[in-house]
C-alpha positions in Angstrom: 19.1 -25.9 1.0 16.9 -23.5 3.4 17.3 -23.6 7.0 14.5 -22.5 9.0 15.3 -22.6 13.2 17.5 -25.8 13.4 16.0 -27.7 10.4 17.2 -27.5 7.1 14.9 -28.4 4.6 15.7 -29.4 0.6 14.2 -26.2 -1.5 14.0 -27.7 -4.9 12.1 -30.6 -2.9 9.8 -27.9 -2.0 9.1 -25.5 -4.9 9.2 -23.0 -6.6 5.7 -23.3 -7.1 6.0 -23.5 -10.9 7.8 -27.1 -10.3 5.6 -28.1 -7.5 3.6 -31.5 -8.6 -0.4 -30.8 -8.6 -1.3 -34.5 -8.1 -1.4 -34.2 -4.4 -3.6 -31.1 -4.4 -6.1 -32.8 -6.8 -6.1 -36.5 -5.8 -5.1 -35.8 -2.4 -7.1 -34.5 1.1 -8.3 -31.0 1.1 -5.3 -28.7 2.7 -8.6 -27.1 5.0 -9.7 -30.3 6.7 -6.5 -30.8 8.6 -4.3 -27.2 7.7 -0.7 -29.0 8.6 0.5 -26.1 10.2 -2.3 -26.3 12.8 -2.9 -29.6 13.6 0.0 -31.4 12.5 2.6 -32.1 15.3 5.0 -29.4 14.9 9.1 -29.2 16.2 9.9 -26.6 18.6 11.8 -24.6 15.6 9.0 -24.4 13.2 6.2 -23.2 16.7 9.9 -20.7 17.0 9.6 -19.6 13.2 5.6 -19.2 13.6 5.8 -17.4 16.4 8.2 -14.8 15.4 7.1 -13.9 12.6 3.2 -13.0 14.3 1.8 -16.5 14.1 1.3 -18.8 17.4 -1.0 -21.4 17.3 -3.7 -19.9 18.4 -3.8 -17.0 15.5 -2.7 -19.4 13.3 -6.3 -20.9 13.6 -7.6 -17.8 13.2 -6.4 -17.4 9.6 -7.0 -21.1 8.8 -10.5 -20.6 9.7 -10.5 -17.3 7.5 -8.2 -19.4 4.8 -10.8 -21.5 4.7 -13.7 -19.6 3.4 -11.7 -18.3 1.1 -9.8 -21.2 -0.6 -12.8 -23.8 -0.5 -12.2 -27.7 -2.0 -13.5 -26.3 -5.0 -11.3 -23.0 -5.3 -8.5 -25.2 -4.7 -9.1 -28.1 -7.1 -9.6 -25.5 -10.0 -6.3 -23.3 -9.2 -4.3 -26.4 -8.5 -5.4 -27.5 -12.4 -3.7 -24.1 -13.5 0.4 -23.2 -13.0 -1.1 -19.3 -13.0 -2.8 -19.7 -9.6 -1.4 -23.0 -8.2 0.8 -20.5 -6.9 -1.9 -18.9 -4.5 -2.5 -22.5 -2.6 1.1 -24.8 -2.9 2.3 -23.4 0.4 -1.0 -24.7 2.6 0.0 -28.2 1.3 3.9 -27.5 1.1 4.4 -28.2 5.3 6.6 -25.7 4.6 6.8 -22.9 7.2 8.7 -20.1 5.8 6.5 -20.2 3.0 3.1 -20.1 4.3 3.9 -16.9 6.6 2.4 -14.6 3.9 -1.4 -16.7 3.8 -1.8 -16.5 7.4 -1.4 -12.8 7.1 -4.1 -12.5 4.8 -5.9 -15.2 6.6 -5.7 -12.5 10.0 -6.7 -10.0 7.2 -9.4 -11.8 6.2 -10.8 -12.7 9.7 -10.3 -8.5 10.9 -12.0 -7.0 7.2 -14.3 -9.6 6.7 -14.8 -8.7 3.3 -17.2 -11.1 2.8 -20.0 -9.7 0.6 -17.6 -7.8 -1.8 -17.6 -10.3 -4.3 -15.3 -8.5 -6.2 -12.0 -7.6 -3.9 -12.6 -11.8 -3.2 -12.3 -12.4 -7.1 -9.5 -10.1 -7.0 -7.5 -12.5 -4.3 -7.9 -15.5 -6.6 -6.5 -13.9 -9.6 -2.3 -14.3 -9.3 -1.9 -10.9 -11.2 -4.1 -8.8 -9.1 -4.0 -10.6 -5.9 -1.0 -8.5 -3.7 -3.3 -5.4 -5.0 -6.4 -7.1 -3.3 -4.5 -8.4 -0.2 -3.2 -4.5 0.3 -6.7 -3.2 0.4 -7.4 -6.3 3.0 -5.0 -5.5 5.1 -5.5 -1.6 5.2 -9.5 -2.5 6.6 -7.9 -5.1 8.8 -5.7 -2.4 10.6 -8.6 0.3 10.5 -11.0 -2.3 12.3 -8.5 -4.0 14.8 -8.0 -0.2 15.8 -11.1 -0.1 17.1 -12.2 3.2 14.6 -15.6 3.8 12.8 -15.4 2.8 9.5 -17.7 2.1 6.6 -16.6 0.8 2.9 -16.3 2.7 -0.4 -18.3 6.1 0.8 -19.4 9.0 -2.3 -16.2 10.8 -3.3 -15.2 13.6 -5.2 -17.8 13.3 -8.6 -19.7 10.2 -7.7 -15.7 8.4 -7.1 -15.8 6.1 -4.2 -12.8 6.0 -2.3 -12.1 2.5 0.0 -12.9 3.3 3.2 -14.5 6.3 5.1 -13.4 7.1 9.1 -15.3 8.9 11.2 -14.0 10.0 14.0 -14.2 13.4 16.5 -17.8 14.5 14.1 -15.4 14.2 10.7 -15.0 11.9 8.1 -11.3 11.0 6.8 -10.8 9.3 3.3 -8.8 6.3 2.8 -8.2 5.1 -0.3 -5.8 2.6 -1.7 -3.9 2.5 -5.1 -1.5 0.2 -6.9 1.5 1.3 -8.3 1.5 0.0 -12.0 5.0 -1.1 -11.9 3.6 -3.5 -8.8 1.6 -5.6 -11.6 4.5 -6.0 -14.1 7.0 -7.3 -11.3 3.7 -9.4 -10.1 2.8 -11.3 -13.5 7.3 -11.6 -13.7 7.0 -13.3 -10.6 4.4 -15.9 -11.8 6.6 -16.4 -15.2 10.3 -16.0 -12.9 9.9 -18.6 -10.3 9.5 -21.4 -13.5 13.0 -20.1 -14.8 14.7 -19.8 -11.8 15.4 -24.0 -11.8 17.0 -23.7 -14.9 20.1 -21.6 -13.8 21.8 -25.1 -12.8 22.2 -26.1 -16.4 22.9 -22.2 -17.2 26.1 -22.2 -15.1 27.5 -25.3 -16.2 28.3 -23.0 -19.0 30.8 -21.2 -16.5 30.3 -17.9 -18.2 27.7 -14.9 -17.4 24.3 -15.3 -18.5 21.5 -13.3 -18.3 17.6 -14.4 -19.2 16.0 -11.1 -20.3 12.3 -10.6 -22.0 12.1 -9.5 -25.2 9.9 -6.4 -25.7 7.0 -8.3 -27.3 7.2 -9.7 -23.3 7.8 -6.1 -21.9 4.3 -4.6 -23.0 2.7 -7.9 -22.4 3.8 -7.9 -18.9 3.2 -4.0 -18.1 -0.1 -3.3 -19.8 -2.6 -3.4 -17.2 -5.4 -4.1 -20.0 -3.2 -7.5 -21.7 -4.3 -10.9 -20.9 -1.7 -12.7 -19.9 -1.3 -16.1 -22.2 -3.0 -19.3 -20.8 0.4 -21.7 -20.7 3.1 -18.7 -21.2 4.9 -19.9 -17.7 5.2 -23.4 -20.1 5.8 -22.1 -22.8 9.2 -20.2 -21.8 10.4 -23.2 -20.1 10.1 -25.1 -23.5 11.6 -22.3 -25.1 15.1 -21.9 -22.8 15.2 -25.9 -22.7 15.3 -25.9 -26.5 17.9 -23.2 -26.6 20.2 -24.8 -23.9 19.9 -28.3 -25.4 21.4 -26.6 -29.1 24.2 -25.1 -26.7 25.0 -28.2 -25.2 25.5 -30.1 -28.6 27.6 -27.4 -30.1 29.7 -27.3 -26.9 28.2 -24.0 -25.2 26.6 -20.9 -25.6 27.8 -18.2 -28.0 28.9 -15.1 -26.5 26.5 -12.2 -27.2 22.8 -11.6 -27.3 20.2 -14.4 -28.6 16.6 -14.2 -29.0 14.9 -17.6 -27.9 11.4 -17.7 -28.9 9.1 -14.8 -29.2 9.6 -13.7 -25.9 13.3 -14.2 -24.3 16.5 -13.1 -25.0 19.4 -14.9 -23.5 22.7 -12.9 -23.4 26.0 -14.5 -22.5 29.0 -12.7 -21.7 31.7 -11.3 -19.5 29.8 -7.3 -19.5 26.6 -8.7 -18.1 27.4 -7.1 -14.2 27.0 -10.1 -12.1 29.0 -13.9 -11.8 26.8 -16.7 -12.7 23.0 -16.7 -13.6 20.3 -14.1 -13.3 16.4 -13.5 -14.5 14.8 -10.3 -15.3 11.8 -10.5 -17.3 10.5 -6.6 -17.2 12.8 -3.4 -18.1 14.8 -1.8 -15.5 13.2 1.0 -14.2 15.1 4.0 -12.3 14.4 5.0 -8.7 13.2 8.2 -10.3 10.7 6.9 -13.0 9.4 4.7 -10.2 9.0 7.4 -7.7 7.2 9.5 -10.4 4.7 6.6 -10.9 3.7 6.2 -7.4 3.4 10.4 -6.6 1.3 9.4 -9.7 -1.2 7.4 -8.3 -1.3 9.5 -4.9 -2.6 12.6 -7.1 -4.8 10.4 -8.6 -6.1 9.5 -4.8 -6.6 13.1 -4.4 -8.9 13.4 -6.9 -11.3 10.4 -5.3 -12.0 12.5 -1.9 -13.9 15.4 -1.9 -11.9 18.7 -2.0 -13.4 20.0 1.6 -12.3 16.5 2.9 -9.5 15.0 4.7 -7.6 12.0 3.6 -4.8 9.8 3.6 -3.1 7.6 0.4 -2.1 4.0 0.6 0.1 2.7 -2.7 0.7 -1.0 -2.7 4.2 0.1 -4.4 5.5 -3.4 -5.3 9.0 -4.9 -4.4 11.5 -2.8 -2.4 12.4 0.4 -3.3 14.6 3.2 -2.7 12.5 5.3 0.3 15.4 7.8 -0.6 14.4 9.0 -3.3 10.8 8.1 -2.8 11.1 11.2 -0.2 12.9 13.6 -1.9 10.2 13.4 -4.6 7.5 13.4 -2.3 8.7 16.4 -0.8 9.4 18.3 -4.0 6.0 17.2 -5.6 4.0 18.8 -3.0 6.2 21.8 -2.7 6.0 22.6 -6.7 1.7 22.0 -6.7 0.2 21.5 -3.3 -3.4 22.0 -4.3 -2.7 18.9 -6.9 -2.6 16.9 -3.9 -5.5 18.3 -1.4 -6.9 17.0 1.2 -4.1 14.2 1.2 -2.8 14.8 5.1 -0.8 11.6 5.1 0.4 9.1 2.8 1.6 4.9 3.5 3.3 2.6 1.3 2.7 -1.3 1.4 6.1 -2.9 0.0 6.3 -6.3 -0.7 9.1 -8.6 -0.5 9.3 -11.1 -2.6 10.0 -14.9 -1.6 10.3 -17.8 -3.4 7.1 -19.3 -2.9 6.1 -16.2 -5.6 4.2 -14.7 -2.0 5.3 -11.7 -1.1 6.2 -10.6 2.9 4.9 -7.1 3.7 6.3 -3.9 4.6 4.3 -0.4 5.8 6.0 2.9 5.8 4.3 5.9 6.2 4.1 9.7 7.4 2.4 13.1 6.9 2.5 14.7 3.8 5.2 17.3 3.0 3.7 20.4 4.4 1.3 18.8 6.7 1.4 19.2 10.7 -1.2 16.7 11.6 -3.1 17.2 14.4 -4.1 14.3 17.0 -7.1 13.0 15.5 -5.2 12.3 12.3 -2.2 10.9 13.7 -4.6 8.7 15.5 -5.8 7.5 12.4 -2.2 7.7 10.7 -0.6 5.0 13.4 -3.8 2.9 12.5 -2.8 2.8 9.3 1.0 1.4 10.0 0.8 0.1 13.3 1.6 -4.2 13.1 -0.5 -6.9 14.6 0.1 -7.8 18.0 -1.2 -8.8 21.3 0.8 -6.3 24.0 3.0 -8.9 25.1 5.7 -7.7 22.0 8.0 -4.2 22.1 6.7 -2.1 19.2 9.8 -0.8 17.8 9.6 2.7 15.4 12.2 3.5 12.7 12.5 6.6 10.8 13.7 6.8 7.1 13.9 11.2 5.5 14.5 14.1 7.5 12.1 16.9 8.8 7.8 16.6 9.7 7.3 14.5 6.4 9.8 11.7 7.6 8.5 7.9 6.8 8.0 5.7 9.8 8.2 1.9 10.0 6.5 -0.1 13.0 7.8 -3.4 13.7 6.9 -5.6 16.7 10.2 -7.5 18.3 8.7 -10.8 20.7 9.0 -11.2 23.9 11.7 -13.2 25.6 9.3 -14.6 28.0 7.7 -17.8 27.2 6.9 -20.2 24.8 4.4 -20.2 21.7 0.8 -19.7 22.6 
């Protein structure tokens, strides 16, 4: 069960998107002619939930309308066909509010970028594996134009490179460009294959012993090589595969303890050393704190090398699912200290995390601060509190938090609503 405000709604009634039934989305009205969450008589707990989290009615209407042009009758009929992207669309026609959140952010995204004539960033959003990638590089324009700055799309670079967005402001230009960690797409496309799994761990625990669904390492480069095609069917596949295996544990009276391969591309290992009571799903390797802070100083260096070298700039890595800011910082701050000129002009760097929810959507996070070794200087923290500052209408209290130590600590803004009144 999920509560949300004072309702409680059935989960497995609602998704995971990999169990929700298509039928409606086909045969049924068109999510954009009446977008429930919109016009559809709403209880005072849900408006609550909406409003909370950034979304009273009326900018709620403002993403549907954005929504809208981006998820046409056709788009939808054609991703609702396919378990890889029904994912994208089952919240607009789930009436569920917790899990349309994420949308209407990229629906306020959509209606601040208006990317409209960059056909392919749009593509990008409609493809599950690369869409939180596409939706970071939305929501980076969005705040640069909601802050009211000068700014004009992919500029020339550093050797005919074409970072995302130029800013020009006090007679210089700034560089903004925007990377995805590759770690990001693994845990995206595990997502997709995850939330069609997840259902089964009912008939998993009946076992009453540990189990763990791993992938097998045919899955593992599958799943992290950005150049791989990812099966048509895979998502059904798997399911087939576990509900084969559990049915030959059932009829000779439960799973054997140790490690089994089930199909070409799961492993299911039952035990007592497995670290955690009951059920659990992890379809790409475990990856250290380190090796994933490596990655992402990674693809800032690789940032550097997009602006030109007499430039200023700033790096924004969609970093994927939480991780440990930590160590994030500590190697920051020691891989600008050992080759600074590796990562010049970079003045300031932001990370977009995304949490994941069960809808297969993810919420989103900014952190941010100069470089090690930078002082920034107005005009560029101007830009830099662009770049992580929230949504929101003045009404809310901005709240700052601060992760690290010394001039190269991350910052967090959040917004906090206010007491007074109701939803607008």
């Amino acid at each position: 069960m999920v509560r949300h405000g004072e309702e409680i709604e059935d989960i497995e009634a609602i998704g995971p998107t990999a169990t929700v039934d298509p039928t409606p989305m086909i045969d049924g009205p068109w999510w954009g002619d009446s977008p429930w969450f919109t016009d559809a008589p709403l209880s005072v707990s849900q408006l609550r939930y909406l409003a909370a989290a950034g979304f009273p009615p009326a900018r709620a209407r403002i993403a549907a309308d954005a929504l809208r042009r981006l998820l046409p009758r056709t788009v939808c009929l054609a991703a609702a066909a396919d378990h890889s992207t029904r994912m994208l669309i089952a919240p607009l026609y789930q009436t569920f509010v917790p899990y349309v959140t994420p949308l209407l952010a990229l629906g306020c995204d959509l209606a601040e970028a208006k990317p409209w004539e960059d056909e392919h960033l749009l593509k990008r959003l409609l493809i599950p594996s690369e869409h939180w990638g596409a939706a970071t590089e939305v929501a980076v324009g969005a705040a640069l134009q909601r802050s009211g700055l000068n700014v004009d799309r992919e500029p020339r670079g550093r050797d005919n490179k074409r970072p995302e967005y130029v800013v020009h402001l006090n007679n210089w230009r700034y560089f903004v460009e925007v990377k995805t960690n590759p770690d990001s797409l693994a845990e995206t496309r595990a997502d997709e294959l995850q939330n069609g799994l997840m259902w089964l761990h009912g008939d998993l625990a009946e076992f009453g012993c540990k189990v763990a669904i791993r992938g097998s390492n045919k899955l593992h480069r599958l799943l992290m090589d950005p150049a791989a095609m990812i099966p048509k069917g895979l998502g059904s596949d798997l399911r087939a595969d576990l509900r084969r295996y559990l049915a030959a544990a059932k009829t000779s009276g439960g799973p054997i303890a140790g490690r089994h391969a089930v199909g070409d591309y799961l492993t299911v290992e039952v035990g007592e050393d497995i670290g955690s009571v009951g059920t659990s799903v992890s379809l790409i390797p475990e990856v250290t704190d380190e090796k994933s802070a490596y990655r992402i100083i990674r693809k800032i260096r690789e940032a550097a090398t997009q602006m030109p070298r007499a430039g200023s700039g700033m790096a924004v890595v969609e970093v994927g699912s939480a991780h440990n800011l930590a160590v994030l910082h500590d190697a920051l701050c020691t891989a600008f200290a050992a080759t600074p000129a590796a990562f010049e002009p970079i003045r300031a760097v932001v990370f977009h995390v995304g949490v994941p929810t069960e809808s297969g959507h993810r919420l989103r996070r900014v952190f941010g601060g100069p470089a090690p070794g930078r002082r920034l200087d107005a005009t560029e923290q101007k830009l830099l509190r662009a770049l992580l500052l929230p949504r929101f209408d003045g009404g809310e209290v901005v709240k700052e938090t601060l992760y690290g130590t010394g001039t190269s600590r991350l910052h967090e803004f959040t917004i906090e609503p206010s007491t007074g009144g109701g939803p607008r």
